[in-house]
C-alpha positions in Angstrom: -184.0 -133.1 -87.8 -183.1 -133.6 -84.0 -179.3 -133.6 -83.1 -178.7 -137.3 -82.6 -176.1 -137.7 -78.9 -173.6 -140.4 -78.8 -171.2 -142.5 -81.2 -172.5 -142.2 -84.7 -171.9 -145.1 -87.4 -172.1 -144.4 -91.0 -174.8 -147.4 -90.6 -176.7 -145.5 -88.5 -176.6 -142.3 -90.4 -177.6 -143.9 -93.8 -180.4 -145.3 -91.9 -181.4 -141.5 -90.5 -181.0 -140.1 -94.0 -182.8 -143.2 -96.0 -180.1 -143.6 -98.5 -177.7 -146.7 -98.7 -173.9 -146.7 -96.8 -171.9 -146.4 -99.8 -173.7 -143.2 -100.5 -172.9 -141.7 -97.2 -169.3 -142.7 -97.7 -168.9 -141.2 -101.4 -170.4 -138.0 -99.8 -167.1 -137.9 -97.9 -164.8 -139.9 -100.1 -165.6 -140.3 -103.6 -167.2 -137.0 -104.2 -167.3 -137.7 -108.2 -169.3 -140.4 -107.6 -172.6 -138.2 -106.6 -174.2 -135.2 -107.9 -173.4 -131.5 -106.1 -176.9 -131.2 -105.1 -176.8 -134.9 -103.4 -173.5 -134.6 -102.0 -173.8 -131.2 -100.4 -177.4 -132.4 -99.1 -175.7 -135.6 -97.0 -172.9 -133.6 -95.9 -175.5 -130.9 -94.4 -177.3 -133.3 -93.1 -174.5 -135.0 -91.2 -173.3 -131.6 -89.6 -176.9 -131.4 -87.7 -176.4 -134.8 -85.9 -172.9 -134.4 -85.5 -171.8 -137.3 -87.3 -168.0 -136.0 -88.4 -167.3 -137.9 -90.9 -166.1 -142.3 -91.6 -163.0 -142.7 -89.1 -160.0 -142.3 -91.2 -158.1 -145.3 -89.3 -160.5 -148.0 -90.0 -160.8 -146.7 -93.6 -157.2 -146.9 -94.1 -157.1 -150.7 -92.4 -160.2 -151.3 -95.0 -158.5 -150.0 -98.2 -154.8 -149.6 -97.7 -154.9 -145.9 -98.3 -155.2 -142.9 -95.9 -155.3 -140.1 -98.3 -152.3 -138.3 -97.0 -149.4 -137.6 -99.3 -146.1 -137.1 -97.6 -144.1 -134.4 -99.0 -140.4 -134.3 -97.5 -138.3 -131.2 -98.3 -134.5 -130.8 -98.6 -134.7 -127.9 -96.4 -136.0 -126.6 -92.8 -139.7 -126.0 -92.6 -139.3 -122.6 -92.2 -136.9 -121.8 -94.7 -139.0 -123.8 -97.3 -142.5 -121.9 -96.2 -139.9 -118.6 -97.1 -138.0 -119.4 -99.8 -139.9 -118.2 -103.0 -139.2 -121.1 -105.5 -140.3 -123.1 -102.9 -143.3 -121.3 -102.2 -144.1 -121.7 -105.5 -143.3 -125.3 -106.1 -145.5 -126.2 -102.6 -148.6 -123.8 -103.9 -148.6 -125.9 -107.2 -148.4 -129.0 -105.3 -151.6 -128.4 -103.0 -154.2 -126.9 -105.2 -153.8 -130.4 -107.1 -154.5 -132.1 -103.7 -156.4 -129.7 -102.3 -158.9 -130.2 -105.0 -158.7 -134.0 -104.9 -159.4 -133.5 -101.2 -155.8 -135.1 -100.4 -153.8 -134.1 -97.3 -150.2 -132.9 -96.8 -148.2 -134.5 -94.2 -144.7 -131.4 -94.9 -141.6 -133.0 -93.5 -137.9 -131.3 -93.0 -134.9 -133.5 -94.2 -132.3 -131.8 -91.6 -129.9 -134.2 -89.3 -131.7 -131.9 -86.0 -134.9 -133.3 -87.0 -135.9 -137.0 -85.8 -137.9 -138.7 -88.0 -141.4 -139.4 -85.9 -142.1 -143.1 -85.5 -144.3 -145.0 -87.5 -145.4 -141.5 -89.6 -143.8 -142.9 -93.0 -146.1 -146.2 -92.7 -149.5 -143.9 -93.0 -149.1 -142.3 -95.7 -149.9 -143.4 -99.3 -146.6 -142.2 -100.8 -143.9 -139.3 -100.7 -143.0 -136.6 -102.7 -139.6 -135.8 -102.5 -138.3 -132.0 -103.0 -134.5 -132.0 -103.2 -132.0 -134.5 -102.0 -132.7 -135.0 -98.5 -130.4 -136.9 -95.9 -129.4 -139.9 -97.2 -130.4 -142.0 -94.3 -134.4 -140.4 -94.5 -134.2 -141.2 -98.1 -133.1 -144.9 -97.4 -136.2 -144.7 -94.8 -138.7 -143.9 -97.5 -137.8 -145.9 -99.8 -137.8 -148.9 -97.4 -141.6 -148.5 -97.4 -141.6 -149.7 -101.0 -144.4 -147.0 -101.9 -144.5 -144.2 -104.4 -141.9 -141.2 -105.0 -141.8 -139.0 -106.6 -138.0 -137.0 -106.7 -138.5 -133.3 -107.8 -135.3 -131.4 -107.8 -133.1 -134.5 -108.0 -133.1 -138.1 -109.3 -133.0 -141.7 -107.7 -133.0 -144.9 -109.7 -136.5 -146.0 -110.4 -138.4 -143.0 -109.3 -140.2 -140.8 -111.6 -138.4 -137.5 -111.1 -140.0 -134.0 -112.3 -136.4 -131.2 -112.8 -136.0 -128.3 -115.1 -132.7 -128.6 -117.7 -130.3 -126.1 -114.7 -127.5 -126.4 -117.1 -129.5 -124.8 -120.7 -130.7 -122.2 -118.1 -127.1 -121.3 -116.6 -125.5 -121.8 -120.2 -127.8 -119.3 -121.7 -127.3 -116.5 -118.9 -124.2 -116.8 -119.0 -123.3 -116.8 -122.5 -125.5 -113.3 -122.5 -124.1 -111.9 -119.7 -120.2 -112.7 -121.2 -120.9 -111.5 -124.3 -120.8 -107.9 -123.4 -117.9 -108.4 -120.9 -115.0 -106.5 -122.2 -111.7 -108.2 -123.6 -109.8 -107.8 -120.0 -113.0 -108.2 -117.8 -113.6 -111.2 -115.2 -116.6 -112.7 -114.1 -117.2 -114.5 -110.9 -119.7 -117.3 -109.8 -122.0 -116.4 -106.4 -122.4 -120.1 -106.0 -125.0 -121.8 -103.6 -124.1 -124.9 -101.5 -121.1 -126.4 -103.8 -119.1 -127.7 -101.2 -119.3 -128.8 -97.6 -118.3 -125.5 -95.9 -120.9 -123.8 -93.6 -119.9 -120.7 -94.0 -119.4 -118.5 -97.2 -116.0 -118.5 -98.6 -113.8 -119.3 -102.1 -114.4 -122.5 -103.6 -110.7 -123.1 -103.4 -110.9 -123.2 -99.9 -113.2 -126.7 -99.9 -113.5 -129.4 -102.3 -116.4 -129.0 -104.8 -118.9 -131.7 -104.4 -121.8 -133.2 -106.5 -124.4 -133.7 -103.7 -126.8 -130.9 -105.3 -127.5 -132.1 -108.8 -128.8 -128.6 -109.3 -125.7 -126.5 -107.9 -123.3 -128.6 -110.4 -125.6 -127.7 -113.3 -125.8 -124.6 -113.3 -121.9 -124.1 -112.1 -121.0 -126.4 -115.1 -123.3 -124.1 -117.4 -121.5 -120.8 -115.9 -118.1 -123.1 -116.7 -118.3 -124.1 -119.8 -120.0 -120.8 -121.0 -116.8 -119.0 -119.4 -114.4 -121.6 -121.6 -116.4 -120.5 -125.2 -115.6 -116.8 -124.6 -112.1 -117.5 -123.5 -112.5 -116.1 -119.7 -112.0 -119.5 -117.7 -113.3 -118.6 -113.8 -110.6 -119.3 -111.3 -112.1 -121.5 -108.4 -110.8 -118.0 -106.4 -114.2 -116.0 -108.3 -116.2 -118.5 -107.1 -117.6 -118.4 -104.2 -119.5 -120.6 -101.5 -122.8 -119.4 -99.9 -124.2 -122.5 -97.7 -128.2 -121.1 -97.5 -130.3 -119.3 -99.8 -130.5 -116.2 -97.5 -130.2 -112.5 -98.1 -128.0 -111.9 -96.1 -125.2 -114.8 -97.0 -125.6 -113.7 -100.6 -124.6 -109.9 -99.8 -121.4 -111.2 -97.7 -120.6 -113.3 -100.8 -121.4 -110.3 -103.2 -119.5 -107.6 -101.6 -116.2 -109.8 -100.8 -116.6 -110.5 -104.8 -117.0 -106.3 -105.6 -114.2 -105.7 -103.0 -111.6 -108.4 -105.0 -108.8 -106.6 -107.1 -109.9 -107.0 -110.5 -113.1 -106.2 -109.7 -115.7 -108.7 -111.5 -117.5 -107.0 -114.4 -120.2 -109.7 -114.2 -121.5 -111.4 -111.6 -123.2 -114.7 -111.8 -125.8 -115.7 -109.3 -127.1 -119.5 -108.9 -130.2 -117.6 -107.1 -132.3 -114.6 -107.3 -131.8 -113.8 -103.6 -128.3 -113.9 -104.3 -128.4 -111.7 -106.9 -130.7 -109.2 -105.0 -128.4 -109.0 -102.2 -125.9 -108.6 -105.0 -127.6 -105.6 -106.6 -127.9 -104.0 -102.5 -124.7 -104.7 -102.0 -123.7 -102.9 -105.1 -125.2 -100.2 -104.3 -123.4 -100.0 -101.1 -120.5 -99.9 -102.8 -121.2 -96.9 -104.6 -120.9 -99.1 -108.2 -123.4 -98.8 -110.9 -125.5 -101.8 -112.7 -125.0 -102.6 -114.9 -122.7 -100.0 -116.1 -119.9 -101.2 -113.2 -121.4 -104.3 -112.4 -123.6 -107.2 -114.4 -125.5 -108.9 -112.6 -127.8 -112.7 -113.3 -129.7 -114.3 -111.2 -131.4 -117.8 -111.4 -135.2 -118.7 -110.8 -137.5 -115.6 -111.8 -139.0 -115.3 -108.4 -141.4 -112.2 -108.3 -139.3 -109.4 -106.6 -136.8 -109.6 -109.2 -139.1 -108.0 -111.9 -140.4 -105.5 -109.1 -137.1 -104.3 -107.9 -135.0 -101.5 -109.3 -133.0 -101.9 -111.9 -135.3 -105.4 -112.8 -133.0 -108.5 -112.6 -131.7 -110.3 -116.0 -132.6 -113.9 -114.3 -134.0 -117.4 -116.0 -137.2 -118.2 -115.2 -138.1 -121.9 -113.7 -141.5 -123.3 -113.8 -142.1 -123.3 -110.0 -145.1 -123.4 -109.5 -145.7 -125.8 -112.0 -142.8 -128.5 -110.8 -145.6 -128.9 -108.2 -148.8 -129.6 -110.4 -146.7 -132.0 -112.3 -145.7 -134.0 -109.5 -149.0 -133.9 -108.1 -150.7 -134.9 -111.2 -148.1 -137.6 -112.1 -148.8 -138.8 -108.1 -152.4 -138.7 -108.7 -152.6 -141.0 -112.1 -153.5 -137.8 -114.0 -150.3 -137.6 -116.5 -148.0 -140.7 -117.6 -145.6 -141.9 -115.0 -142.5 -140.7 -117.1 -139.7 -138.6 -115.9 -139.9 -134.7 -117.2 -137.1 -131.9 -117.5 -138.9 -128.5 -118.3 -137.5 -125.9 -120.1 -136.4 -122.4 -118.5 -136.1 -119.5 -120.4 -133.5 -116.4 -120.3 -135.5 -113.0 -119.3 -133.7 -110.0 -120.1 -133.7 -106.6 -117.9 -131.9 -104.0 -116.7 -129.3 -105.6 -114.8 -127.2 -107.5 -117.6 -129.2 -106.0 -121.0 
């Protein structure tokens, strides 16, 4: 077949091949609808004469949908694309759409970045990963399409979370239960009040913006009350990002304090690694000086020496859910998943 030059139709192209329009347009769109063989024959075909594909505005004008999902994260783009539970959570997310043949439209939620114009009005619906900025959440909403809250909950959405406060309760309770009778314990906390900068909790009020950050803090709490060894907002400290280095400033400020913590209790695994460095650093031993917990079960904290006592989250799978749930593939019902305590050499 002779490359064809100029402005293809799918009429025209249907008429080349000898098979109807709506078979040329399933070949792109509805790949269920036609065998491999047939499918993978038109789409060959196509790629000789140059014909790209049906133009994705006038399909969208013709059936209200564009095929593009928008996912808007609490975080910047390139501490998301970084972060390992996020990682996760987005890798989950696009092999469901991936194999669906859906696009990702990724979006920051950050006060620096300006929503683009008119982008919230293409897509089909959002897919929300933490609490963004209020006035971006009031945006999406106003387009009175599908969300999707994963992280977080909003009246009315279908919201996908895993049960923080089991998860922090159950560390805890381990990690306490070996403390001895005069030992402390303090909280490595992440984003619990509006300081930028890492410091005590007693020097800025706590704050419930991060549904996540007050569960697991309450499940530390309340764990701390049943073994009689209440935390003094003083042992708990503020880290404002989910970075390395953050968590070791945090970590060795809570080494350095007179009593020195027995435990400390991690609302991250990259806190808790920095925690175990700067430890080390310290010249301390874990967990025969120091206990150490983290949160989330991210991959380095079973590769790393001594292996991190963590809970383990269902990442990857908080995406697939979503996705799915997006997708019309499971009931359109609010879930909670379950975490589970893994115990290593850290806090055994």
């Amino acid at each position: 077949m002779v490359k064809t030059v100029g402005k293809l139709t799918l009429k025209d192209v249907a008429a080349q091949l000898g098979v109807s329009n709506a078979t040329v347009s399933n070949a792109f769109n509805r790949p269920g609808q036609l065998s491999r063989e047939l499918r993978e024959h038109i789409l060959d075909q196509c790629r000789v004469i140059g014909y790209p594909g049906p133009n994705a505005a006038a399909r969208s004008l013709r059936t209200g949908k564009t095929g593009i999902i928008g996912v808007m994260l609490s975080n910047y783009l390139s501490y998301s694309f970084s972060d390992p539970v996020a990682h996760q959570f987005l890798q989950g997310l696009a092999e469901v759409f991936e194999e669906r043949e859906y696009n990702l439209l990724v979006m920051p939620s950050r006060d620096h970045v300006k929503l683009t114009s008119g982008y919230e009005s293409f897509v089909d619906g959002f897919i929300v990963y933490g609490p963004p900025q209020p006035q971006k959440l009031d945006q999406l909403i106003s387009q009175h399409k599908s969300i999707i809250t994963v992280d977080f909950e909003i009246e009315g959405c279908v919201s996908v979370n895993i049960d923080n406060y089991a998860g922090a309760l159950a560390c805890a309770e381990h990690a306490l239960a070996s403390m001895s009778s005069s030992g402390h314990a303090a909280i490595l906390g992440l984003r619990i009040n509006d300081q930028n900068r890492v410091c005590r909790l007693e020097e800025g009020l706590l704050f419930a913006e991060s549904t996540i950050t007050i569960q697991r803090l309450r499940g530390f709490q309340d764990a701390a009350k049943a073994y009689k060894t209440p935390i003094h907002p003083r042992m708990i400290w503020q880290i404002p990002d989910n970075t390395h280095k953050q968590g070791y400033q945090a970590a060795k400020e809570a080494l350095m304090s007179d009593p020195r913590p027995e435990v400390l209790l991690c609302m991250s695994d990259r806190i808790a690694l920095a925690a175990l460095q700067a430890a080390r650093h310290l010249g301390l031993r874990v967990p025969e000086d120091v206990k150490i917990t983290g949160f989330d079960d991210i991959p380095e904290s079973h590769t790393q020496h001594p292996t991190l006592t963590t809970v383990h989250q269902q990442s990857k799978d908080k995406g697939t859910i979503a996705a799915e749930i997006f997708l019309g593939m499971r009931e359109e019902k609010s879930l909670v998943l379950a975490t589970e305590l893994m115990i290593r050499e850290s806090c055994p």
